[in-house]
N, CA, C, O and CB atoms as a CASP TS submission, in Angstrom:
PFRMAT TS
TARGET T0000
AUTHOR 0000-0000-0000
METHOD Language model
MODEL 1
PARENT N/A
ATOM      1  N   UNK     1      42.796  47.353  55.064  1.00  0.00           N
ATOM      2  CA  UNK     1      41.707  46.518  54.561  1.00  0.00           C
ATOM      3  C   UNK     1      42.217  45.692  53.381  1.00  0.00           C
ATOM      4  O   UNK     1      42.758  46.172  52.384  1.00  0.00           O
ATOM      5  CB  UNK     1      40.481  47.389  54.140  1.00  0.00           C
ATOM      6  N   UNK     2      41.976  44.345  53.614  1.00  0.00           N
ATOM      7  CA  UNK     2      42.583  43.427  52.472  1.00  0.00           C
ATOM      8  C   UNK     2      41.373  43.470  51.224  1.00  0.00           C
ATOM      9  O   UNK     2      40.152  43.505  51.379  1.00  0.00           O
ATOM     10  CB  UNK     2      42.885  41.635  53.130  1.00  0.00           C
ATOM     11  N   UNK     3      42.001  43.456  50.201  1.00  0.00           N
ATOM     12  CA  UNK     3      41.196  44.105  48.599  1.00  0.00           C
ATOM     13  C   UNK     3      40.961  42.763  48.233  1.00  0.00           C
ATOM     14  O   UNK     3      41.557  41.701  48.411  1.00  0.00           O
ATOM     15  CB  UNK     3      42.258  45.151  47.169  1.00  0.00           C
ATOM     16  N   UNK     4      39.455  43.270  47.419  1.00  0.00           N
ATOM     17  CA  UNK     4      38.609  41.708  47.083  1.00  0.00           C
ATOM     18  C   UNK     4      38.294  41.845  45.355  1.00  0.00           C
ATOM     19  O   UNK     4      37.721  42.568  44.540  1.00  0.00           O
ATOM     20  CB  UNK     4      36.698  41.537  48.180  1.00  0.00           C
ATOM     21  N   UNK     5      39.135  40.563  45.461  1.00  0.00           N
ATOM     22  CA  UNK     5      38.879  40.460  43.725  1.00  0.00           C
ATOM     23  C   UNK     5      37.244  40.366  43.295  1.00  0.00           C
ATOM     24  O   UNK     5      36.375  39.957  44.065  1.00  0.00           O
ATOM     25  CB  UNK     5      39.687  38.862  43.055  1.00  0.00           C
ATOM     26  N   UNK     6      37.028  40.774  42.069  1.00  0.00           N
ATOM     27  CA  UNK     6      35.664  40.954  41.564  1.00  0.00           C
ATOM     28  C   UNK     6      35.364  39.804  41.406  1.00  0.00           C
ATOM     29  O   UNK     6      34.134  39.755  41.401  1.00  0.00           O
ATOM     30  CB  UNK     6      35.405  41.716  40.418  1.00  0.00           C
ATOM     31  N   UNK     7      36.024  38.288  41.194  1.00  0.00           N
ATOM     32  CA  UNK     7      35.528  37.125  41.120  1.00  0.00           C
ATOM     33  C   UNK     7      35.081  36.666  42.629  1.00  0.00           C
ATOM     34  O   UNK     7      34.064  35.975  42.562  1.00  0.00           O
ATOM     35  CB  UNK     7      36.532  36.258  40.432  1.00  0.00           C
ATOM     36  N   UNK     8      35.476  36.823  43.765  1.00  0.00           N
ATOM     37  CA  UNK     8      35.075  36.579  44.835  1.00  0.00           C
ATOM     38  C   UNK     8      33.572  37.133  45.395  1.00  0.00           C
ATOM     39  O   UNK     8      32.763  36.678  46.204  1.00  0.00           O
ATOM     40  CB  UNK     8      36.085  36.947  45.484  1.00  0.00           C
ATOM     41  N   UNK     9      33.624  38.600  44.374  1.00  0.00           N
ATOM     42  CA  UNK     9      32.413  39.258  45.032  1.00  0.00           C
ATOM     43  C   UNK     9      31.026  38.647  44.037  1.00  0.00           C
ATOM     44  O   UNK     9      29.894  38.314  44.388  1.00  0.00           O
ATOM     45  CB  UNK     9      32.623  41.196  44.981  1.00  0.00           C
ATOM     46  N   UNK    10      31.767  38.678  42.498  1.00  0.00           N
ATOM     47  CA  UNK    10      30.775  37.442  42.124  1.00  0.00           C
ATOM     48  C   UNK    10      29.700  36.611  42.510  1.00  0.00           C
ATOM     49  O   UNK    10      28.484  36.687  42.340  1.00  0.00           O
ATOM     50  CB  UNK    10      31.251  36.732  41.995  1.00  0.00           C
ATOM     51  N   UNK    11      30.813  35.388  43.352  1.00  0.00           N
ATOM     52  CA  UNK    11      30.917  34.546  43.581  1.00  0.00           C
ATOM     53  C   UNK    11      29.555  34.584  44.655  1.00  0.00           C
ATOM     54  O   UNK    11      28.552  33.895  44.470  1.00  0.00           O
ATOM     55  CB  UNK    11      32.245  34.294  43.797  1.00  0.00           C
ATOM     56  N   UNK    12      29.763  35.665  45.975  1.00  0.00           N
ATOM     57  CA  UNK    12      29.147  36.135  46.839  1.00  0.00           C
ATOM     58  C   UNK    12      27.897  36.507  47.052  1.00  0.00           C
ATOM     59  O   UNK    12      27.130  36.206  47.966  1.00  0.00           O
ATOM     60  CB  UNK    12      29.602  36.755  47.004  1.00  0.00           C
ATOM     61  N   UNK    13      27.697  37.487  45.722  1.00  0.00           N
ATOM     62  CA  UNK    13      26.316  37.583  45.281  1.00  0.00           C
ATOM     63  C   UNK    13      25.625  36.687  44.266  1.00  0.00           C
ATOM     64  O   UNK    13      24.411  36.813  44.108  1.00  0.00           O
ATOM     65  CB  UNK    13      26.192  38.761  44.820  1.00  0.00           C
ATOM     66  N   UNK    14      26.179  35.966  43.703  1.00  0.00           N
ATOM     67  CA  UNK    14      25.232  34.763  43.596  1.00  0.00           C
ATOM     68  C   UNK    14      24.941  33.727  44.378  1.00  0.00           C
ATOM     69  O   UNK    14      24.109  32.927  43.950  1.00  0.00           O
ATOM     70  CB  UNK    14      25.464  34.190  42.746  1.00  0.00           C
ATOM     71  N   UNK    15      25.506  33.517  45.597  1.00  0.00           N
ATOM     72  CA  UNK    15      25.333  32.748  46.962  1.00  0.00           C
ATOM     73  C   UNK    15      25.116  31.036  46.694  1.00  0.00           C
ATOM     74  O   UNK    15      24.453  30.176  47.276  1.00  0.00           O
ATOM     75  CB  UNK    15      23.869  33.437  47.808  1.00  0.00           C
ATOM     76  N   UNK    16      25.851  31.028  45.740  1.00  0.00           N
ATOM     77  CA  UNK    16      26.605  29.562  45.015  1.00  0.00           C
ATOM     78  C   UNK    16      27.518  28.395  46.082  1.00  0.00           C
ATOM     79  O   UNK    16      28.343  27.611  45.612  1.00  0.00           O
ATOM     80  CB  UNK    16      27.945  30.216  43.759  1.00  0.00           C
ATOM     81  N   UNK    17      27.277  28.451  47.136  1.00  0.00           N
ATOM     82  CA  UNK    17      28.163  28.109  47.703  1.00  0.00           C
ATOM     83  C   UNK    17      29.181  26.882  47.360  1.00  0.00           C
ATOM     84  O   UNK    17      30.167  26.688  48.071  1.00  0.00           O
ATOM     85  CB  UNK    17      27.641  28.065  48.641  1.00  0.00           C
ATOM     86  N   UNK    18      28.935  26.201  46.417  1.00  0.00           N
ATOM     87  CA  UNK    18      29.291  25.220  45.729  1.00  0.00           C
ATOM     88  C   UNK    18      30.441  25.930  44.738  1.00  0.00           C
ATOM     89  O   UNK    18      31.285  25.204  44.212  1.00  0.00           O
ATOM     90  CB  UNK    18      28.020  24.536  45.070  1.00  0.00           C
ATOM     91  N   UNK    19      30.442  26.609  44.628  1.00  0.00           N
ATOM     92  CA  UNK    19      31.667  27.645  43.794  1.00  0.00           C
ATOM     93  C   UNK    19      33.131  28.238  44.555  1.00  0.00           C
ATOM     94  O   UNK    19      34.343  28.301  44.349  1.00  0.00           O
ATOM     95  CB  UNK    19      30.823  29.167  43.370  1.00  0.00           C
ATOM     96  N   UNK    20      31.860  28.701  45.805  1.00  0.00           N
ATOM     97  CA  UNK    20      32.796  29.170  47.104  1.00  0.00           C
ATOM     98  C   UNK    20      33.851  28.224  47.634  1.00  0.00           C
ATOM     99  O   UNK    20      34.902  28.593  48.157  1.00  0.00           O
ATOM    100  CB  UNK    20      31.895  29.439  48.360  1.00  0.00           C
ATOM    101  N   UNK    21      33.452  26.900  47.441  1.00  0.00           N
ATOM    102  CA  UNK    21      34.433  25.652  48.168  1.00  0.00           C
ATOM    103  C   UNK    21      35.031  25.448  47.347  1.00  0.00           C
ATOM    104  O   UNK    21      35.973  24.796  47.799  1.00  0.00           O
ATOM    105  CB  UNK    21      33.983  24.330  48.708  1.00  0.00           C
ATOM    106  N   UNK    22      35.234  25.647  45.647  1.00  0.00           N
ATOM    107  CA  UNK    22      36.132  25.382  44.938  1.00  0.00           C
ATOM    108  C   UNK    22      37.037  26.514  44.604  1.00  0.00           C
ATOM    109  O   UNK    22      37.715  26.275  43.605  1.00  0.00           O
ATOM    110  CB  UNK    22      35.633  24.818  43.984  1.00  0.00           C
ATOM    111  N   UNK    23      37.217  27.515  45.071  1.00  0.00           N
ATOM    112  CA  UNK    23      38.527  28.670  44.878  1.00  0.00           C
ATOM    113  C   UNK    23      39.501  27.902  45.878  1.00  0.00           C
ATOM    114  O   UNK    23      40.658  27.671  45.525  1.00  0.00           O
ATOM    115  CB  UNK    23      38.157  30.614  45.471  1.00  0.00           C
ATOM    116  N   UNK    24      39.030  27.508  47.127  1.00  0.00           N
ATOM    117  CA  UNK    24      40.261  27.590  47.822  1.00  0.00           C
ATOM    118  C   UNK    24      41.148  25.767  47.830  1.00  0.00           C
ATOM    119  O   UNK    24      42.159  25.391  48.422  1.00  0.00           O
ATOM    120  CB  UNK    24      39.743  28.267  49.563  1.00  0.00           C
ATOM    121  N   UNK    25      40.257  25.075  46.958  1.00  0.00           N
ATOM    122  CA  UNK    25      40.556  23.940  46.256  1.00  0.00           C
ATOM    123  C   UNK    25      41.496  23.901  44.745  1.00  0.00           C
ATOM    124  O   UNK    25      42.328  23.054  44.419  1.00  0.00           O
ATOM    125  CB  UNK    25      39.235  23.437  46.059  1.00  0.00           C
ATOM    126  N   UNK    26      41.061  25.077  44.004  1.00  0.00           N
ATOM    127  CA  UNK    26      41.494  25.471  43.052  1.00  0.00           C
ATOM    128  C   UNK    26      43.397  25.530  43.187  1.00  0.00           C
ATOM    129  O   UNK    26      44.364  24.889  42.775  1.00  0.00           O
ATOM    130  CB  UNK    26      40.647  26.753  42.861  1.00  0.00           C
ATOM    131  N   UNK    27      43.035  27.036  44.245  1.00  0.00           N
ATOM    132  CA  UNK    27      44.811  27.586  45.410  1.00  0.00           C
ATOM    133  C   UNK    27      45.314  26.637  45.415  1.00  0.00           C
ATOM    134  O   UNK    27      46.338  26.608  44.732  1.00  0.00           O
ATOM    135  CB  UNK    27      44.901  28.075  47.213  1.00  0.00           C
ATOM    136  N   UNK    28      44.929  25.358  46.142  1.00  0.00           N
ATOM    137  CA  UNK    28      45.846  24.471  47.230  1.00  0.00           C
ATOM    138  C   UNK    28      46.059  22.912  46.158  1.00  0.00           C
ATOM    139  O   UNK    28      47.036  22.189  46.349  1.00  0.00           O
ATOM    140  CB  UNK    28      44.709  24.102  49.152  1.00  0.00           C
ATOM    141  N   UNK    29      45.354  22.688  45.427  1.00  0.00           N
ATOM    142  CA  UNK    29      45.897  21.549  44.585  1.00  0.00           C
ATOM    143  C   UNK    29      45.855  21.589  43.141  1.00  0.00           C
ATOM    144  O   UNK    29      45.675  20.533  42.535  1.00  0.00           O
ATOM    145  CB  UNK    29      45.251  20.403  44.904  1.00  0.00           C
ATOM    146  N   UNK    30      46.020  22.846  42.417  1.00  0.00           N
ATOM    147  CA  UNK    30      45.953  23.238  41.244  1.00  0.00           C
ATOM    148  C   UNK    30      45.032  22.832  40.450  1.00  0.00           C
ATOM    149  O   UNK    30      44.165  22.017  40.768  1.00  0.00           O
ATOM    150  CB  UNK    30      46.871  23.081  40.781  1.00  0.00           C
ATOM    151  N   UNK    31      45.154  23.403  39.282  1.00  0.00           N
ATOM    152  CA  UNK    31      43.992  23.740  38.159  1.00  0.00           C
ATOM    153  C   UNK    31      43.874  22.147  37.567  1.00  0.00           C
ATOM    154  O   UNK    31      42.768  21.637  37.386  1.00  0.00           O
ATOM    155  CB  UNK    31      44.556  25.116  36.739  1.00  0.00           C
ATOM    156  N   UNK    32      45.016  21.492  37.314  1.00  0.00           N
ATOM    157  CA  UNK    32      44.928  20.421  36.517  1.00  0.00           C
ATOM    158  C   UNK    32      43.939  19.192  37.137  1.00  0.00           C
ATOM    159  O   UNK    32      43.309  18.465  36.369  1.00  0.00           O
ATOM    160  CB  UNK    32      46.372  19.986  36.283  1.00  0.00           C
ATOM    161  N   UNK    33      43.882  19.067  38.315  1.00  0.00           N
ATOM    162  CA  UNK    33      43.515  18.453  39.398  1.00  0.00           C
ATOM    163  C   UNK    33      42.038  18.831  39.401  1.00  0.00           C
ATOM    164  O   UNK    33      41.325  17.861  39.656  1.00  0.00           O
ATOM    165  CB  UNK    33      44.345  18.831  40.621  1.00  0.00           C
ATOM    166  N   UNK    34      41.510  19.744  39.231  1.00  0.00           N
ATOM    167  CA  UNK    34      40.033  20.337  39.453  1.00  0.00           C
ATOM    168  C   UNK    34      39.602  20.161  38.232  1.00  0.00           C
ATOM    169  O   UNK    34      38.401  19.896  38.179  1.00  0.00           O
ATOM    170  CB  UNK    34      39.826  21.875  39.939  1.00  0.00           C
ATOM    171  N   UNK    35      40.424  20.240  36.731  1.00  0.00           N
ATOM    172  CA  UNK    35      39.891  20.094  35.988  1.00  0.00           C
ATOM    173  C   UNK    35      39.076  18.541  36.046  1.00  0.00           C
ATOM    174  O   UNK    35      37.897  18.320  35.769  1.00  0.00           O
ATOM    175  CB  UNK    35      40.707  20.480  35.120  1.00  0.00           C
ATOM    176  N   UNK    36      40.093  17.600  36.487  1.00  0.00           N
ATOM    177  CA  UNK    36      40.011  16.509  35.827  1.00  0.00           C
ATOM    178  C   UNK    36      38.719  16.071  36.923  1.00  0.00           C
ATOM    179  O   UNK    36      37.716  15.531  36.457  1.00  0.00           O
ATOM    180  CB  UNK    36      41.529  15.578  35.660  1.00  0.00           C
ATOM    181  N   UNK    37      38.793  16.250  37.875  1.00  0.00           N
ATOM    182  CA  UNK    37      37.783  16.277  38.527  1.00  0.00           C
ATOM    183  C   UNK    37      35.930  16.389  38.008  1.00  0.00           C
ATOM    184  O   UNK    37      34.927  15.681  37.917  1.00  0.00           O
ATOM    185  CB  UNK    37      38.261  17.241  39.213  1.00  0.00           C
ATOM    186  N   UNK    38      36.384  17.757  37.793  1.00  0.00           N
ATOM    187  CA  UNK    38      35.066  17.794  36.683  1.00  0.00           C
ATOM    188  C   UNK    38      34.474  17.252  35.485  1.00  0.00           C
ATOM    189  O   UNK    38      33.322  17.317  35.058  1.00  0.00           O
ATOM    190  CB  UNK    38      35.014  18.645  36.270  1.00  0.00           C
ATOM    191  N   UNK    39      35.398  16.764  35.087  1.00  0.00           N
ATOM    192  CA  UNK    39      35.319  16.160  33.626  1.00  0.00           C
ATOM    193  C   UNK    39      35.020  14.561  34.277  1.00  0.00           C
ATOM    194  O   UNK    39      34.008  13.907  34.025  1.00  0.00           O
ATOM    195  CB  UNK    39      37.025  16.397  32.476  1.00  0.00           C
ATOM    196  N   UNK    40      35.830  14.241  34.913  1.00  0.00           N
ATOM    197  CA  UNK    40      35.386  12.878  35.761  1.00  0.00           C
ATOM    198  C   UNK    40      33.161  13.135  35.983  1.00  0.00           C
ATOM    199  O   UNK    40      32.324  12.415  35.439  1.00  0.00           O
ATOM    200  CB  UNK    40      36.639  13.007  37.956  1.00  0.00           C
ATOM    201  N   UNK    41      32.932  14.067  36.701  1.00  0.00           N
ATOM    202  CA  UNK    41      31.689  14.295  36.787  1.00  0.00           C
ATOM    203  C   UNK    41      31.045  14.155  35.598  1.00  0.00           C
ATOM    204  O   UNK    41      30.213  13.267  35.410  1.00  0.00           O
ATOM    205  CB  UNK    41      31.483  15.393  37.292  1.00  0.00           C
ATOM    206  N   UNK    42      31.377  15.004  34.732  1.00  0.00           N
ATOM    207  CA  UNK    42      30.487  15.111  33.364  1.00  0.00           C
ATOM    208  C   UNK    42      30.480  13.881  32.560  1.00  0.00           C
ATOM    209  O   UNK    42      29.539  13.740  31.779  1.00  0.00           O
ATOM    210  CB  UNK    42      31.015  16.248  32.382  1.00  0.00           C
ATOM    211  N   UNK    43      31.608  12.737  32.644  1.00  0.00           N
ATOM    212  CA  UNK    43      31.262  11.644  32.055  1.00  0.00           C
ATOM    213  C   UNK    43      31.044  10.622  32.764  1.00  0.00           C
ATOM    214  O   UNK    43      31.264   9.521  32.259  1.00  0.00           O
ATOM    215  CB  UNK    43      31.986  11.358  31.271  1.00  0.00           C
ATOM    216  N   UNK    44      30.661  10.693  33.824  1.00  0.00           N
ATOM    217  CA  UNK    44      29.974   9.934  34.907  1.00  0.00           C
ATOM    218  C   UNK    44      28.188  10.206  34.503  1.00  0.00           C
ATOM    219  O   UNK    44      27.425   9.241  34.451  1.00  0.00           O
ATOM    220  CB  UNK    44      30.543  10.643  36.639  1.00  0.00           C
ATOM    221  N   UNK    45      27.767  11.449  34.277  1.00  0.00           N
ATOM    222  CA  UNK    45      26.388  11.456  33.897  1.00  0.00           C
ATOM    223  C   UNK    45      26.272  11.395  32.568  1.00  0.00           C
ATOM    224  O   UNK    45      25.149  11.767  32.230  1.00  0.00           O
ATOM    225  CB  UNK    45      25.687  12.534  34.350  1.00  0.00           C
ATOM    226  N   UNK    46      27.080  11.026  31.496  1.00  0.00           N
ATOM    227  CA  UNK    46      27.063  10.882  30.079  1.00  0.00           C
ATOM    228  C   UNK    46      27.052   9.116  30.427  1.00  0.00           C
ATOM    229  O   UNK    46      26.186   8.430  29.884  1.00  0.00           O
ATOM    230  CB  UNK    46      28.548  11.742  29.069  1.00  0.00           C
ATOM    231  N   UNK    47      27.944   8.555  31.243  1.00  0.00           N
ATOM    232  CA  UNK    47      27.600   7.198  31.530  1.00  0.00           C
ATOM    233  C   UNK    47      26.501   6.534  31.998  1.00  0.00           C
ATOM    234  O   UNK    47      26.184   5.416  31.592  1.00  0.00           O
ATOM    235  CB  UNK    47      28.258   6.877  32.176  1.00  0.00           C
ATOM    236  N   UNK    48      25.708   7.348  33.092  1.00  0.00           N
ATOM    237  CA  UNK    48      24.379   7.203  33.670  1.00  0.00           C
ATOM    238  C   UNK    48      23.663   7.049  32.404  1.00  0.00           C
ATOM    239  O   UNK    48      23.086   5.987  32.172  1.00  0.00           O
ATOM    240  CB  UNK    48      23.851   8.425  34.624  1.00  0.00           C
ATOM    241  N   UNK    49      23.644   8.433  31.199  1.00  0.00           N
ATOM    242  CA  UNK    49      22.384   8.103  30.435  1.00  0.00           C
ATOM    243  C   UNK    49      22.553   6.715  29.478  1.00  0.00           C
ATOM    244  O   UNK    49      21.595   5.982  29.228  1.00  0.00           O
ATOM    245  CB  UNK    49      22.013   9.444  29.467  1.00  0.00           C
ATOM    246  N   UNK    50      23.910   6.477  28.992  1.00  0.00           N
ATOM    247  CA  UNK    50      24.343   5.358  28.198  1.00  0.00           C
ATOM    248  C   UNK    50      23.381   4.126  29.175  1.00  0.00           C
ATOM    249  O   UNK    50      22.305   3.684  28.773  1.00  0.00           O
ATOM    250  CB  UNK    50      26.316   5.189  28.157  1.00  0.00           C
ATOM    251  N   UNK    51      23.965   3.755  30.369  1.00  0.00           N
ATOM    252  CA  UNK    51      22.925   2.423  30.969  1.00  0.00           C
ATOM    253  C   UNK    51      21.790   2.843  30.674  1.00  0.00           C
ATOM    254  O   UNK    51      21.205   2.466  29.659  1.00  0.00           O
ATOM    255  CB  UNK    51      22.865   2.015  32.605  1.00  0.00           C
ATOM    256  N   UNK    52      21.320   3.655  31.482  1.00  0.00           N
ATOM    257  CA  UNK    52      19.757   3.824  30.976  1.00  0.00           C
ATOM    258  C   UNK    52      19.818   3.538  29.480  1.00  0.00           C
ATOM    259  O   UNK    52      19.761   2.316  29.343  1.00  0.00           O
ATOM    260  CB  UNK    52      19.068   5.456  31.243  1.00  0.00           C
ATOM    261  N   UNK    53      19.872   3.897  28.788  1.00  0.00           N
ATOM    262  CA  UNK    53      19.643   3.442  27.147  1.00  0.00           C
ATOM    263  C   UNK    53      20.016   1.756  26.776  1.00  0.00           C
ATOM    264  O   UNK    53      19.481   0.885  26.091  1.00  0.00           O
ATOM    265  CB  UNK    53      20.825   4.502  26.092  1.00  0.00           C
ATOM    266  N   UNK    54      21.093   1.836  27.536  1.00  0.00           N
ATOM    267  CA  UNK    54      21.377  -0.374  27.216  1.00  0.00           C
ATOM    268  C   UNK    54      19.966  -0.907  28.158  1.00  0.00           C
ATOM    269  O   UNK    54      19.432  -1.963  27.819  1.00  0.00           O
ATOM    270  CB  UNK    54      23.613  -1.448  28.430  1.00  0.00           C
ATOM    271  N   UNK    55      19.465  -0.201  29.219  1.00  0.00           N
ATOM    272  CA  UNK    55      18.300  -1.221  29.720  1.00  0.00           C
ATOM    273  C   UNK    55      17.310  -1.052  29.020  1.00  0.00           C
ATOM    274  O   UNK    55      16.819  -2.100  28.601  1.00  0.00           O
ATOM    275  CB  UNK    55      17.807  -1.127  31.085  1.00  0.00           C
ATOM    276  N   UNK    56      16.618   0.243  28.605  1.00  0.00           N
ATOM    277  CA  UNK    56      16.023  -0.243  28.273  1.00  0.00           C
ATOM    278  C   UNK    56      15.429  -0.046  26.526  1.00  0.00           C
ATOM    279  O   UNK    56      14.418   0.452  26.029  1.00  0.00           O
ATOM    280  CB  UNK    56      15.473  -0.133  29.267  1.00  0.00           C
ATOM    281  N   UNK    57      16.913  -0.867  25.860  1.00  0.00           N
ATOM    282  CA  UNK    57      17.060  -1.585  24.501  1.00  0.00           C
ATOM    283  C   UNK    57      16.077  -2.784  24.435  1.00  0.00           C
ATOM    284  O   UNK    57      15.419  -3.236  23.498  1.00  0.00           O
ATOM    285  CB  UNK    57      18.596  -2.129  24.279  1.00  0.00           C
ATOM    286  N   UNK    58      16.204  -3.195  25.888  1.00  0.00           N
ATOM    287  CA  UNK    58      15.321  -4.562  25.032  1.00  0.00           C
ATOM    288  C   UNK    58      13.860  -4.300  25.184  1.00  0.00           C
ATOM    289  O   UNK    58      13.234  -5.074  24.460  1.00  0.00           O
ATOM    290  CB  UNK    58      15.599  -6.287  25.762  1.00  0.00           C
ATOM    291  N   UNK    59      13.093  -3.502  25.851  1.00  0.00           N
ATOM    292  CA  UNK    59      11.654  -2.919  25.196  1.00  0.00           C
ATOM    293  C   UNK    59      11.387  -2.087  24.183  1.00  0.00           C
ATOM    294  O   UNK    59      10.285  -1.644  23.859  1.00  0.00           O
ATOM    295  CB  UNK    59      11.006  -2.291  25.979  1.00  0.00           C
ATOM    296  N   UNK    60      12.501  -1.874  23.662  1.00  0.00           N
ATOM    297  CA  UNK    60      11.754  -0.604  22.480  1.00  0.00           C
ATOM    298  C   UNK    60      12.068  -1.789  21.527  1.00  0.00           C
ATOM    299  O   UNK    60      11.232  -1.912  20.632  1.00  0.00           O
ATOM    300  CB  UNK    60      12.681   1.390  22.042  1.00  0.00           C
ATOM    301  N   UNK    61      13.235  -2.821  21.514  1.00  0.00           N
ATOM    302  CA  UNK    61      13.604  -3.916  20.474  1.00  0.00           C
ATOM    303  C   UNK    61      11.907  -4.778  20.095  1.00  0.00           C
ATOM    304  O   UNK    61      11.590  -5.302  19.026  1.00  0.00           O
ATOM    305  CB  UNK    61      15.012  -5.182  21.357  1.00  0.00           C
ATOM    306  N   UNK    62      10.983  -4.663  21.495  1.00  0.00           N
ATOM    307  CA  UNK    62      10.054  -5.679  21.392  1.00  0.00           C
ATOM    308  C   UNK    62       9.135  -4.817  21.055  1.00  0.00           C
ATOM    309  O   UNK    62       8.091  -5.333  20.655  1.00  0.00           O
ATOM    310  CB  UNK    62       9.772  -6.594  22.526  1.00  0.00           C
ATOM    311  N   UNK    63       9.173  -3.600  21.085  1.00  0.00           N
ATOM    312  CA  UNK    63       8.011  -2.957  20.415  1.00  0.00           C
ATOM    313  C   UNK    63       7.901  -2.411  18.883  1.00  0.00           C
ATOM    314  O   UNK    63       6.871  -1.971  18.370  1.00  0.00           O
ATOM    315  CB  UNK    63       7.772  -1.892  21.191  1.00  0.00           C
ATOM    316  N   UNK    64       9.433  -2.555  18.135  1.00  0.00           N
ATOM    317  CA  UNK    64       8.875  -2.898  17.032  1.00  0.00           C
ATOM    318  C   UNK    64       8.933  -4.007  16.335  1.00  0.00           C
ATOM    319  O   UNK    64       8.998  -4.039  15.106  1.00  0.00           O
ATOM    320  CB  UNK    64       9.102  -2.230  16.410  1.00  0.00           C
ATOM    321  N   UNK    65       8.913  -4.949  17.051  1.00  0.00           N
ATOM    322  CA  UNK    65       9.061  -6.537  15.936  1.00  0.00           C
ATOM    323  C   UNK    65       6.939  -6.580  16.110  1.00  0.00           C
ATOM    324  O   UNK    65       6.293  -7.469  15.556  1.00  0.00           O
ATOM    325  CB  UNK    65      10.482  -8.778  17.175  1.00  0.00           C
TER
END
């Protein structure tokens, strides 16, 4: 019987499957690669809120003059 790391069983019982597809992504094109990946994500929605805030500058500009 092949032995199961406690991060897999983790993984399992929280039924994350979005976690599950990144171990064997992790294996096959290393850590540096997944990092950057993610971090790509997280300032992709730090960019989303920035536009939202440049659009809408010019109604809050007209609501206090």
């Amino acid at each position: 019987m092949k032995p199961v790391s406690p991060f897999t069983i983790s993984i399992k019982e929280k039924g994350d499957k979005t976690v599950d597809q990144f171990v064997p992504i992790i294996s096959q094109v290393g850590f540096p690669i997944v990092v950057s990946l993610y971090l790509l994500y997280r300032i992709e929605t730090k960019l989303d809120m920035v536009v939202q805030s440049i659009q809408n500058l010019p109604e809050r500009m007209r609501e206090r003059t």
